[in-house]
C-alpha positions as CSV (number, residue, x, y, z in Angstrom):
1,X,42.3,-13.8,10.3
2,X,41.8,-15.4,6.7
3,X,38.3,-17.0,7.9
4,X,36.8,-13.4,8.8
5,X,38.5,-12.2,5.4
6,X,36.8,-14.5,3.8
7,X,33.4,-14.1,5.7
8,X,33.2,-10.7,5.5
9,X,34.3,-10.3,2.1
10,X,31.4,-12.7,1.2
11,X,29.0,-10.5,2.7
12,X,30.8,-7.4,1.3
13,X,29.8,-8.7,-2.1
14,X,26.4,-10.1,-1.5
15,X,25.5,-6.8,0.0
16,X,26.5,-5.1,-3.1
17,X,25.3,-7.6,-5.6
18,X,21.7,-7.0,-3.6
19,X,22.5,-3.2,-4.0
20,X,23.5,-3.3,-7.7
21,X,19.9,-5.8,-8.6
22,X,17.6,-3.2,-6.5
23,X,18.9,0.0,-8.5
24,X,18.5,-2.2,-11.9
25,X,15.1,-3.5,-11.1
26,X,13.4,0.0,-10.4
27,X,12.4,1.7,-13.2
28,X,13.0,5.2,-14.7
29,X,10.0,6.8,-13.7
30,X,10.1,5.2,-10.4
31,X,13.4,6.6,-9.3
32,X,12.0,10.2,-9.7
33,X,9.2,9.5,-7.5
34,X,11.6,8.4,-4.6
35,X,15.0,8.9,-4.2
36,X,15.7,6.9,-1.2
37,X,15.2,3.2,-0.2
38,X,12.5,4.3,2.8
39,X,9.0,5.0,1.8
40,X,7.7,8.7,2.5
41,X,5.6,8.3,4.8
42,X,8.1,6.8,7.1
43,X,10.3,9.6,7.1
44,X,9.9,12.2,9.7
45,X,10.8,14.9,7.5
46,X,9.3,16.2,4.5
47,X,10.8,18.5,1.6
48,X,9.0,21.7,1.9
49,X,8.5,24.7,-0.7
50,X,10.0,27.9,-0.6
51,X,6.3,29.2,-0.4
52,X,5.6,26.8,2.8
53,X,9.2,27.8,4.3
54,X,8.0,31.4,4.3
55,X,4.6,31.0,5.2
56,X,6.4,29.1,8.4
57,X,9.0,32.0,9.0
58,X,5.8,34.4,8.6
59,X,3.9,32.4,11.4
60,X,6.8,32.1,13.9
61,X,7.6,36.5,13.3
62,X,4.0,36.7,13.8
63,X,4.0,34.9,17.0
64,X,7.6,36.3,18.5
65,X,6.0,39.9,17.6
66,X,3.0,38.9,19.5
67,X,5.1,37.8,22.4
68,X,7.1,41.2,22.6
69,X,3.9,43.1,22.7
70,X,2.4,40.6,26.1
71,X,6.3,41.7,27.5
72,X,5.4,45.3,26.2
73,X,2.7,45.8,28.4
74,X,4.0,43.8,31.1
75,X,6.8,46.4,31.4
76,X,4.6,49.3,30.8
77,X,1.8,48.1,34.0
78,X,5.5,47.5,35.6
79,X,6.6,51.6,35.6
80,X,3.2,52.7,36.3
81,X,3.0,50.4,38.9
82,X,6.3,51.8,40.4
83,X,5.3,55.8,39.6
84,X,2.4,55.5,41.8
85,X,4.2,53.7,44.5
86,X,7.2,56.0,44.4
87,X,4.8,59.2,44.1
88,X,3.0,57.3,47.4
89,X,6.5,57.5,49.2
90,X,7.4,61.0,47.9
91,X,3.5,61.9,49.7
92,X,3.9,60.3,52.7
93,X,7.4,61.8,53.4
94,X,6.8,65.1,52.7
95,X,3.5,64.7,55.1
96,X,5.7,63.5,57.7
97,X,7.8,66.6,57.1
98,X,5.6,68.8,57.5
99,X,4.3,67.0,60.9
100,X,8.2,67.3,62.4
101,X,7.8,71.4,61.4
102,X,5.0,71.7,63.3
């Protein structure tokens, strides 16, 4: 137990000792630049603007309100569809009425 203490108490303190001489060796303007020990470009997020967030939210209304008018129409060839099959039925069975009458 006091051997792993010891071992990892040592690398406790290195760790931090290698923490402490990193933050003190950047400088000023450096640390405004970057605020995080991996590069930019090797993140797979970037910050974005409130004028890019809304021009995204714009784009993805624009293409949800372009989906609900494809399902608009879809429903709308739907009913006619189903008026001129149910106006079909209604035909034929008041034909085959009036055949029975005679």
């Amino acid at each position: 137990m006091v051997p792993g203490f010891i071992v990892f108490s040592i690398l406790g303190a290195s760790g931090q000792a290698a923490a402490n001489w990193r933050s003190s060796s950047t400088s000023p303007d450096s640390s405004k630049k970057s605020s995080s020990y991996i590069p930019s470009d090797w993140r797979p997020f970037k910050k974005l603007t409130d004028k890019e967030y809304a021009e995204m939210l714009e784009e993805k209304l624009l293409r949800v309100e372009a989906e609900i008018a494809i399902l608009d129409d879809n429903i709308n060839e739907l009913r006619a569809a189903k008026q001129t099959t149910d106006s079909r039925e209604q035909e034929s069975s008041s034909r085959s009425r009036q055949d029975k009458e005679r």
